[in-house]
N, CA, C and O atoms as a Tripos MOL2 file, in Angstrom:
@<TRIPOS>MOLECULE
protein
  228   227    57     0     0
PROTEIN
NO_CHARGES

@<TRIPOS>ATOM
      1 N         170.8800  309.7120   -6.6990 N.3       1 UNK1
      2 CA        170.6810  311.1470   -6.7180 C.3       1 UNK1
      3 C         171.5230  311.8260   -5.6380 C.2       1 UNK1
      4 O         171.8870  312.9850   -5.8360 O.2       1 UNK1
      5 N         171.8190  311.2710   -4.6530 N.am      2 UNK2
      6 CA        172.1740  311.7930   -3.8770 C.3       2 UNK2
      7 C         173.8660  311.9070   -4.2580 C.2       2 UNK2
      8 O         174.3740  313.0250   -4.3430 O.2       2 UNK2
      9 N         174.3840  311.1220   -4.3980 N.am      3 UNK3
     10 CA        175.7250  310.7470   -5.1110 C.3       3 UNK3
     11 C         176.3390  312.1780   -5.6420 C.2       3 UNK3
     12 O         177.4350  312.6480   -5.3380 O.2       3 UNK3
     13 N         175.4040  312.7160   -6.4660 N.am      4 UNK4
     14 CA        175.5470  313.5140   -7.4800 C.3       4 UNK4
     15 C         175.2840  314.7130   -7.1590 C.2       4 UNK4
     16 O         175.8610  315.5690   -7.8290 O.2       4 UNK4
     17 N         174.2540  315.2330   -5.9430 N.am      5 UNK5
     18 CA        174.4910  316.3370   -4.4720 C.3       5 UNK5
     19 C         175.7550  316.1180   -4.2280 C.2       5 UNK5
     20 O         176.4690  316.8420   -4.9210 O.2       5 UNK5
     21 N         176.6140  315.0640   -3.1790 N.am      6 UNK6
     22 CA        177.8700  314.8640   -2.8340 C.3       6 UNK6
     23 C         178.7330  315.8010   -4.2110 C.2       6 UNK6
     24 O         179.0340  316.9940   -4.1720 O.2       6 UNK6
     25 N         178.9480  314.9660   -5.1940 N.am      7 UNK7
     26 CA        179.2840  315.6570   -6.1400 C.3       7 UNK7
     27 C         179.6460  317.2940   -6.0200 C.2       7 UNK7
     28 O         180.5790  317.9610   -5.5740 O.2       7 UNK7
     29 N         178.4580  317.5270   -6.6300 N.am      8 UNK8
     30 CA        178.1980  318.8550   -6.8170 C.3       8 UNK8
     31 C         179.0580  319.4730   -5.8750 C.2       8 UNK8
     32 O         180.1400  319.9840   -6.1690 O.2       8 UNK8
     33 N         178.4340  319.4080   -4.4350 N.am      9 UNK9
     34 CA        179.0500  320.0110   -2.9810 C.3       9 UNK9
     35 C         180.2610  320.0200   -3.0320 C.2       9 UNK9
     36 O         180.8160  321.1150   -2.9410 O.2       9 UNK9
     37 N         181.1970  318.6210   -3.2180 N.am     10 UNK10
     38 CA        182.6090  318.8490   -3.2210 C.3      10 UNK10
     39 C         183.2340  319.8740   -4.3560 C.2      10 UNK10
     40 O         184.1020  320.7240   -4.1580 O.2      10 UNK10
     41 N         182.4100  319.4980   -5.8810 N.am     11 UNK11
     42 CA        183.0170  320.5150   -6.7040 C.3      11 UNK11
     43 C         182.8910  322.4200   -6.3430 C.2      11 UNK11
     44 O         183.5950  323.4240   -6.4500 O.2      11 UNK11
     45 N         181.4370  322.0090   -5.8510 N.am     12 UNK12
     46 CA        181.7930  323.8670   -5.0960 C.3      12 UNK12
     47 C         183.0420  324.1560   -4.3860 C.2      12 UNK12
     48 O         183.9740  324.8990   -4.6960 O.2      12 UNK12
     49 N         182.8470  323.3700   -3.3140 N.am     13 UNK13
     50 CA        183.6820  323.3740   -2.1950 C.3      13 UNK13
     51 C         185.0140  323.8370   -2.9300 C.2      13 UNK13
     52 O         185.5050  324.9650   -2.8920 O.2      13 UNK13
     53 N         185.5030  322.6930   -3.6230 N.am     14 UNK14
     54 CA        186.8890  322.8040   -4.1740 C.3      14 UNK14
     55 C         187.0280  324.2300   -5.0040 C.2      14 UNK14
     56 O         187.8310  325.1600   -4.9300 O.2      14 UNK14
     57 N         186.2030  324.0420   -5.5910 N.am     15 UNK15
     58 CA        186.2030  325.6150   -6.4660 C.3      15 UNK15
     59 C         186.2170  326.9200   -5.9750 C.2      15 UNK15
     60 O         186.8180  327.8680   -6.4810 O.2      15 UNK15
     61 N         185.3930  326.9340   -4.7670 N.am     16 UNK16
     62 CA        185.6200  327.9070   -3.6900 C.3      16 UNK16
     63 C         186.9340  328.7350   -3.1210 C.2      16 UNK16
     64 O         187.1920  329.9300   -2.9770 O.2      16 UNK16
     65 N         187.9280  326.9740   -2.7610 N.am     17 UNK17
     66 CA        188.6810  327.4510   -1.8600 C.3      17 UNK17
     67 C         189.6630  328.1140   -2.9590 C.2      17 UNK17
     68 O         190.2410  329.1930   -2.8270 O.2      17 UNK17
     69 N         189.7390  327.1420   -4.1990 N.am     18 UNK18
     70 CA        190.1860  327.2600   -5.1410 C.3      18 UNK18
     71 C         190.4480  329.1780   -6.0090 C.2      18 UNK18
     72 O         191.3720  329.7420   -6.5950 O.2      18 UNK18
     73 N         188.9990  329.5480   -5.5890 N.am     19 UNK19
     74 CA        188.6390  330.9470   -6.0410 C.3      19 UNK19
     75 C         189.5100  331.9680   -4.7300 C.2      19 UNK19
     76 O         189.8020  333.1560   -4.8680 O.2      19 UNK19
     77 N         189.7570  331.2190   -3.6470 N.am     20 UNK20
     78 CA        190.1510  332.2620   -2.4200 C.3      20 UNK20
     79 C         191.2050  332.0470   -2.8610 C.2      20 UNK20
     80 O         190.6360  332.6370   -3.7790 O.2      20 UNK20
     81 N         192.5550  331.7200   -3.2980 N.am     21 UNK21
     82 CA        193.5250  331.3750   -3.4530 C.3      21 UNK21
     83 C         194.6000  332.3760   -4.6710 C.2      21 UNK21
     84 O         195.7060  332.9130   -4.6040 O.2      21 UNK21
     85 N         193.4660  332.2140   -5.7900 N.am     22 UNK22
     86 CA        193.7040  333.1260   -6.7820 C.3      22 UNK22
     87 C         193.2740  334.8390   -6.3440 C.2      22 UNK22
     88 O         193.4190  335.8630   -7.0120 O.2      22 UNK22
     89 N         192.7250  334.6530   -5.0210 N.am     23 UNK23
     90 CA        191.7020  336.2690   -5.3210 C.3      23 UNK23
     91 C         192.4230  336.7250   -3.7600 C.2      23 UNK23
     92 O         193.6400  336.6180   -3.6120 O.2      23 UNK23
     93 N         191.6650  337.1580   -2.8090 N.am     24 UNK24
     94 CA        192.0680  337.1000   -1.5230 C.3      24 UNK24
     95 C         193.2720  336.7850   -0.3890 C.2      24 UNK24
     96 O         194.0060  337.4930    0.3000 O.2      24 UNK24
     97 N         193.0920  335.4610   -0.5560 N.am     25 UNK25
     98 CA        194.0920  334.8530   -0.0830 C.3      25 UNK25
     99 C         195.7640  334.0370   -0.8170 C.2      25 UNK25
    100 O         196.4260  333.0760   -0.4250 O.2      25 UNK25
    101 N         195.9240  334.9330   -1.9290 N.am     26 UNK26
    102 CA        197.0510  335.1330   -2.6550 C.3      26 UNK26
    103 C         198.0990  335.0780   -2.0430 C.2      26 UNK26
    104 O         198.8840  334.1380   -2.1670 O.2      26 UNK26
    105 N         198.2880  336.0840   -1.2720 N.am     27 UNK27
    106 CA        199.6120  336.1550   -0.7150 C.3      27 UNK27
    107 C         199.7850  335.8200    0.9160 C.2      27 UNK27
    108 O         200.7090  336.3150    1.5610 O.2      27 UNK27
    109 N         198.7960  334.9270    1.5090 N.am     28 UNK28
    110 CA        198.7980  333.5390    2.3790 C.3      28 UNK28
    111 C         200.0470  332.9280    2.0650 C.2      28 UNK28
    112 O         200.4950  332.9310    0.9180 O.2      28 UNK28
    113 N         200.7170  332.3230    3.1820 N.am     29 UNK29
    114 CA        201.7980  331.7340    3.2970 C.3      29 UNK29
    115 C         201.6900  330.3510    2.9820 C.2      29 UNK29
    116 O         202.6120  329.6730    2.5280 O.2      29 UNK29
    117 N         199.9820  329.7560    3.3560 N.am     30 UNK30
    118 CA        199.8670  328.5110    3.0010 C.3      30 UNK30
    119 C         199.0850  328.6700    1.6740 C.2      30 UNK30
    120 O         198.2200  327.7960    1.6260 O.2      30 UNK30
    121 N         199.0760  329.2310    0.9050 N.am     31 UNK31
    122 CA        198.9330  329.4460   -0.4600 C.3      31 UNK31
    123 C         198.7180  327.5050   -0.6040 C.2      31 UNK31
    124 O         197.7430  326.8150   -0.3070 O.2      31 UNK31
    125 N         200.0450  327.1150   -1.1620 N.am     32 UNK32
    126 CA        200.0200  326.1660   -1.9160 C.3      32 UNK32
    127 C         199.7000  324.7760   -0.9760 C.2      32 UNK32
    128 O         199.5810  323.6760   -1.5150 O.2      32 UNK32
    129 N         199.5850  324.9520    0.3840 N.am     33 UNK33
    130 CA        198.6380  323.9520    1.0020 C.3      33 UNK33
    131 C         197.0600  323.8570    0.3520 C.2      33 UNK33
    132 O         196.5780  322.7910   -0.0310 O.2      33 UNK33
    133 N         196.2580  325.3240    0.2900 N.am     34 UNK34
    134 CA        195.0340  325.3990    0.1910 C.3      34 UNK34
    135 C         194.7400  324.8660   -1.4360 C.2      34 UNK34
    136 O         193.7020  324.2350   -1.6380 O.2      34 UNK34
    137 N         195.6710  325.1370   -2.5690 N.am     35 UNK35
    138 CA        195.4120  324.8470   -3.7660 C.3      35 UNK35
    139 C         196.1770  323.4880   -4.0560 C.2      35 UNK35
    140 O         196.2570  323.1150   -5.2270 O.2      35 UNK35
    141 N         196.9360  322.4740   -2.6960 N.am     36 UNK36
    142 CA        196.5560  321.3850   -2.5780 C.3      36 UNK36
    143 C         195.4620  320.8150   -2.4590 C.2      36 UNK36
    144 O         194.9580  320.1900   -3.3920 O.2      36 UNK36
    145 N         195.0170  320.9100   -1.5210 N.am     37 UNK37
    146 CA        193.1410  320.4000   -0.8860 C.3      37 UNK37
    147 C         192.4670  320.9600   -1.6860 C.2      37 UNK37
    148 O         191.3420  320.5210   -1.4450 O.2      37 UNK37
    149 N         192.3600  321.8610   -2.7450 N.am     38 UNK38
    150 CA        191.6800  321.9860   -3.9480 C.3      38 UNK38
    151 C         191.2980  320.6400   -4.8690 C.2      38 UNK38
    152 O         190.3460  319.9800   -5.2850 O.2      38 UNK38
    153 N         192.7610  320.7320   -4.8730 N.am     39 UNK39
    154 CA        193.0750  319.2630   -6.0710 C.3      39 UNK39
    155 C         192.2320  318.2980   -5.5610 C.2      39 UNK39
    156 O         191.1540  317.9460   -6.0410 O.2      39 UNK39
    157 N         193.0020  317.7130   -4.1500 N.am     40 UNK40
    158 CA        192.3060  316.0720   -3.7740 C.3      40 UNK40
    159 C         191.0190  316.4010   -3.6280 C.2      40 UNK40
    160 O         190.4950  315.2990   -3.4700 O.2      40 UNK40
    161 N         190.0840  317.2830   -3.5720 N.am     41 UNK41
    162 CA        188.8750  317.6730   -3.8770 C.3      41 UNK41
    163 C         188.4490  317.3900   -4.8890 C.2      41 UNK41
    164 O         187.4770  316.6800   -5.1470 O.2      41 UNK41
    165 N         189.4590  318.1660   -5.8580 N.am     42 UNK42
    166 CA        188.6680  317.7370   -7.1050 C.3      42 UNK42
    167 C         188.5210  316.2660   -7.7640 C.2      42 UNK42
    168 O         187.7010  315.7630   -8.5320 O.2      42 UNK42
    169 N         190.1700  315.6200   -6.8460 N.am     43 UNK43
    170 CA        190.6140  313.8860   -7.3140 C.3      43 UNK43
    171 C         189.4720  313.5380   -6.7060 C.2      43 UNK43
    172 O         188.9760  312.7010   -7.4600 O.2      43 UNK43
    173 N         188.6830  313.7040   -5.6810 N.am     44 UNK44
    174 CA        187.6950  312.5050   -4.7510 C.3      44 UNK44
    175 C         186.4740  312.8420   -5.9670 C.2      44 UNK44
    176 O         185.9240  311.8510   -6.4460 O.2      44 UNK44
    177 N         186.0340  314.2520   -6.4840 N.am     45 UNK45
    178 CA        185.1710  313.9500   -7.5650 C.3      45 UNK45
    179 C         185.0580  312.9840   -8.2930 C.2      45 UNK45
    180 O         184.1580  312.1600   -8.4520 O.2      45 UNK45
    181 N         185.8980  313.1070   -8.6740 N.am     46 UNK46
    182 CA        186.2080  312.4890  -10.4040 C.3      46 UNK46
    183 C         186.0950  311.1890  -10.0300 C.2      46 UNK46
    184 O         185.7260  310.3100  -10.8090 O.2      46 UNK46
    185 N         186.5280  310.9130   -8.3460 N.am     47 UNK47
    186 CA        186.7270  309.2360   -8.5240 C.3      47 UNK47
    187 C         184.7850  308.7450   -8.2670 C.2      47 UNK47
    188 O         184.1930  307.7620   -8.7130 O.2      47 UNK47
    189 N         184.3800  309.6200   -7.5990 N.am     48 UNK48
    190 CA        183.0240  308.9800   -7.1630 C.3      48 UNK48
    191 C         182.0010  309.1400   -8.5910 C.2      48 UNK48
    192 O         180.8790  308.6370   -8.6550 O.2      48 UNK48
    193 N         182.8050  310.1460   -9.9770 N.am     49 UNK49
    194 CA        181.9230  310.2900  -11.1710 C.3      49 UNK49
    195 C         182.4400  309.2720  -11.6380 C.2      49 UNK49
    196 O         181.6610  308.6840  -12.3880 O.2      49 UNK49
    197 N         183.8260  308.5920  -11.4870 N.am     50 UNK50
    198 CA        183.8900  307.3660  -12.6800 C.3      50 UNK50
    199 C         182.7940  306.1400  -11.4010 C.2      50 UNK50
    200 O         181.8940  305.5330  -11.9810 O.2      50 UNK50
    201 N         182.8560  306.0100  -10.6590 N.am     51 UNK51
    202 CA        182.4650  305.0790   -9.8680 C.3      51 UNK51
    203 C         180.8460  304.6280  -10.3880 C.2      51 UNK51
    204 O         180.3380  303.5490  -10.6910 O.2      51 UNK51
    205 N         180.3550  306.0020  -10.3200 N.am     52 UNK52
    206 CA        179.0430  306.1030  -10.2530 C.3      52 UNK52
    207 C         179.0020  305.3540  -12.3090 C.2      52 UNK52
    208 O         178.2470  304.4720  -12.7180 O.2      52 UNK52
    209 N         179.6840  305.8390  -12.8380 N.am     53 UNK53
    210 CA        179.0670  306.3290  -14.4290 C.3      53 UNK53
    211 C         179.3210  304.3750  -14.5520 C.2      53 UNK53
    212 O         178.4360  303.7500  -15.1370 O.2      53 UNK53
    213 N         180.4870  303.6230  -13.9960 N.am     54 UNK54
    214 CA        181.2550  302.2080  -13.7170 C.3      54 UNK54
    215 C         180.1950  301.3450  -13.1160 C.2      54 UNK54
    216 O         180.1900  300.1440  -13.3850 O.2      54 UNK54
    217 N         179.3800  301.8150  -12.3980 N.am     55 UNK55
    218 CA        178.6730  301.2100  -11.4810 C.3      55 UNK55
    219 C         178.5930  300.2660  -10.6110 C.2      55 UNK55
    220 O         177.9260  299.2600  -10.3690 O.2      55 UNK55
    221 N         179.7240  301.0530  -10.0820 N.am     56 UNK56
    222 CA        180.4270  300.0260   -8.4460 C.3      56 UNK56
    223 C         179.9300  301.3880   -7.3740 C.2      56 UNK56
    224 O         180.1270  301.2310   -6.1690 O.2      56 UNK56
    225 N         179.4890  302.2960   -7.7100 N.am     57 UNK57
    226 CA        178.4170  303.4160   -6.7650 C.3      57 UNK57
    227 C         176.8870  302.9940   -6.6420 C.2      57 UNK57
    228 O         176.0980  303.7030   -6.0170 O.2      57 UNK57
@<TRIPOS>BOND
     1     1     2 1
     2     2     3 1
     3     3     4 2
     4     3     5 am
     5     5     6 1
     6     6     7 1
     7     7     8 2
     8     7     9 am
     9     9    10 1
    10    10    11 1
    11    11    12 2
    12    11    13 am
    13    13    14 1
    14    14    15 1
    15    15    16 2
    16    15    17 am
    17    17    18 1
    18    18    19 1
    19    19    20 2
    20    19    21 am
    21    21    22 1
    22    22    23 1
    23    23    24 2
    24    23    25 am
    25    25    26 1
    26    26    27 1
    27    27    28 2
    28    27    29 am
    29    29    30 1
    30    30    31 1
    31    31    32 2
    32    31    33 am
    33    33    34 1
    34    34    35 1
    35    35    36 2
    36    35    37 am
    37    37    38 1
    38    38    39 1
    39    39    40 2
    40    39    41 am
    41    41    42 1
    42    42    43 1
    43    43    44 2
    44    43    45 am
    45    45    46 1
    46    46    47 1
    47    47    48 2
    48    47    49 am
    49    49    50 1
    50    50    51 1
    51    51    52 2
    52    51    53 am
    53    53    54 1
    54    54    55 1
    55    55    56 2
    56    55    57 am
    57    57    58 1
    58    58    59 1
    59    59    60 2
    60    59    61 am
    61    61    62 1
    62    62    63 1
    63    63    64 2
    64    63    65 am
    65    65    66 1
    66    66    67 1
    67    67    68 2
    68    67    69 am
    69    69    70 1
    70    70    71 1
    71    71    72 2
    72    71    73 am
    73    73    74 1
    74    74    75 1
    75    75    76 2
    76    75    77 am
    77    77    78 1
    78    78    79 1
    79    79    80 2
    80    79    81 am
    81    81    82 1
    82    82    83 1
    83    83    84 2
    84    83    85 am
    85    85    86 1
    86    86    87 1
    87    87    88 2
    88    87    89 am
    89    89    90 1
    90    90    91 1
    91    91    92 2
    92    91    93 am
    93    93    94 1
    94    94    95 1
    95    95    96 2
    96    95    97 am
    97    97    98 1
    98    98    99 1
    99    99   100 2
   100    99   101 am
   101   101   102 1
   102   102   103 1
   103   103   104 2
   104   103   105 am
   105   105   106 1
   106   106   107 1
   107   107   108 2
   108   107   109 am
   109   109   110 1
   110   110   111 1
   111   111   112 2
   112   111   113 am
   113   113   114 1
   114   114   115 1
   115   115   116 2
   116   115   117 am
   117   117   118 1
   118   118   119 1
   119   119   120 2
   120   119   121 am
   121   121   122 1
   122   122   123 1
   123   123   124 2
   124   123   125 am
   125   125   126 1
   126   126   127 1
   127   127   128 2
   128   127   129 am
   129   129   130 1
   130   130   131 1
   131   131   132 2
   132   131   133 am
   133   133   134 1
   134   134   135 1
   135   135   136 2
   136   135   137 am
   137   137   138 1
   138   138   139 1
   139   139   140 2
   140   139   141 am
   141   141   142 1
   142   142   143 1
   143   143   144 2
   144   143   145 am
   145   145   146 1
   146   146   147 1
   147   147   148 2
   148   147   149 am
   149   149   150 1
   150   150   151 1
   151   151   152 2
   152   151   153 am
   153   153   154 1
   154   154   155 1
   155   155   156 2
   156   155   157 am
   157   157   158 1
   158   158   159 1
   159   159   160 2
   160   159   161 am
   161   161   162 1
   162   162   163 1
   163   163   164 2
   164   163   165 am
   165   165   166 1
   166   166   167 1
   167   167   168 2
   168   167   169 am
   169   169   170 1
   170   170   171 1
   171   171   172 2
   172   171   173 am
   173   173   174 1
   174   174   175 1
   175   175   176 2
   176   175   177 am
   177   177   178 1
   178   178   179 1
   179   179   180 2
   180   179   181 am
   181   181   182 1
   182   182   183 1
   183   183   184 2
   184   183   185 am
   185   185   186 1
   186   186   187 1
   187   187   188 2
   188   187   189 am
   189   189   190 1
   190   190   191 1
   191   191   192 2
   192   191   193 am
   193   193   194 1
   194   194   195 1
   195   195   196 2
   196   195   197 am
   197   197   198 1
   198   198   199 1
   199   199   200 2
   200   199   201 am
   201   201   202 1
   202   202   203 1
   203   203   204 2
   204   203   205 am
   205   205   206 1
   206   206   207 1
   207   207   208 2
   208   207   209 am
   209   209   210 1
   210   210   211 1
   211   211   212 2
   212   211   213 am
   213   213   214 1
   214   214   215 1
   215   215   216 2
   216   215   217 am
   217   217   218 1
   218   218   219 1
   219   219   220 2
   220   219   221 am
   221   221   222 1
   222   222   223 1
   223   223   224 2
   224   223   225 am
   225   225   226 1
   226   226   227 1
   227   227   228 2
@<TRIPOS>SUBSTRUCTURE
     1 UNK1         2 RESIDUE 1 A UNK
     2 UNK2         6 RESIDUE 1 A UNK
     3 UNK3        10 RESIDUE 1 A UNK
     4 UNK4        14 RESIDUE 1 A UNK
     5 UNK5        18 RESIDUE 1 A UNK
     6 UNK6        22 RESIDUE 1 A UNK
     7 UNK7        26 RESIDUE 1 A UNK
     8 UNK8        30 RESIDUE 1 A UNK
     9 UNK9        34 RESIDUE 1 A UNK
    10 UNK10       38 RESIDUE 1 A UNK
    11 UNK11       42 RESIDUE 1 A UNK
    12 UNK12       46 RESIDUE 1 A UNK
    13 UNK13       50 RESIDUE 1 A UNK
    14 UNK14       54 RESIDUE 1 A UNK
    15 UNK15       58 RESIDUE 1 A UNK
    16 UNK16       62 RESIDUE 1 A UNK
    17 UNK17       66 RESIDUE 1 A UNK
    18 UNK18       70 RESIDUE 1 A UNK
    19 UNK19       74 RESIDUE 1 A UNK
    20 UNK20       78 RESIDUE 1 A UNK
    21 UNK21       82 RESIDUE 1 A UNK
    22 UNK22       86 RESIDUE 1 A UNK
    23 UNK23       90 RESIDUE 1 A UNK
    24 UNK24       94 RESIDUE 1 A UNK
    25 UNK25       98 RESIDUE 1 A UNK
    26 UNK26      102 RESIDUE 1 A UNK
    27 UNK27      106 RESIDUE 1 A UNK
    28 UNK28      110 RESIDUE 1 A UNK
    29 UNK29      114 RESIDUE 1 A UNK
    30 UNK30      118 RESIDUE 1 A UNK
    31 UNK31      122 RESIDUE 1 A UNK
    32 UNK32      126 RESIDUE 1 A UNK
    33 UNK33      130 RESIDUE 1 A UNK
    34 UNK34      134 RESIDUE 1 A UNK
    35 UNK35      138 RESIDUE 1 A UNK
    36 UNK36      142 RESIDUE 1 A UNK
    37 UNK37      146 RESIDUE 1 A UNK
    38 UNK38      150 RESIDUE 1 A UNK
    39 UNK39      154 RESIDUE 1 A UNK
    40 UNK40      158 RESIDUE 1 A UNK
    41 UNK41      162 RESIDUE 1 A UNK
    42 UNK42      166 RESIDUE 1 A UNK
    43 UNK43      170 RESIDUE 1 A UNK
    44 UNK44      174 RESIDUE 1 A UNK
    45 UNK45      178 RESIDUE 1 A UNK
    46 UNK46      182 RESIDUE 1 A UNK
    47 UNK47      186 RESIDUE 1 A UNK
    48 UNK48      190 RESIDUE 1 A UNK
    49 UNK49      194 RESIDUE 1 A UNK
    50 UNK50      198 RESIDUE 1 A UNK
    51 UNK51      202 RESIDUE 1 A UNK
    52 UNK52      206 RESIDUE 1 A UNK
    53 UNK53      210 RESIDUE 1 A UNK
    54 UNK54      214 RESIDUE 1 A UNK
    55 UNK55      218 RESIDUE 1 A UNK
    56 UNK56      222 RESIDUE 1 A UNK
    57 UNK57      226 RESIDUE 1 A UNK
C-alpha cells in the first residue's frame, strides 16, 4: 500500500512541476531542465508500477 502512496506522490509531483512549465513558468530559462525532471519522474513511476505489478516490489 504504501508503494502505491510513493506512486501517487511522485505522479503529482511530476505533474505539478510539469503544469508550472506549460503555465507560469514558460518563459524560465530553465524551461527544459524542469520538463526534464518531469520525465525521470514520471520514468521512476512507471519503473516502481512495473516492479510492483512483476513482483520484485
Amino acid at each position: 500500500m504504501l508503494l502505491w502512496l510513493l506512486v501517487a506522490f511522485i505522479l503529482l509531483s511530476a505533474s505539478a512541476v510539469l503544469y508550472l512549465t506549460y503555465g507560469p513558468l514558460r518563459t524560465a530559462s530553465n524551461v527544459r531542465l524542469l520538463r526534464g525532471i518531469a520525465a525521470v519522474q514520471y520514468a521512476a513511476a512507471l519503473v516502481l508500477i512495473a516492479a510492483r505489478l512483476t513482483g520484485r516490489a
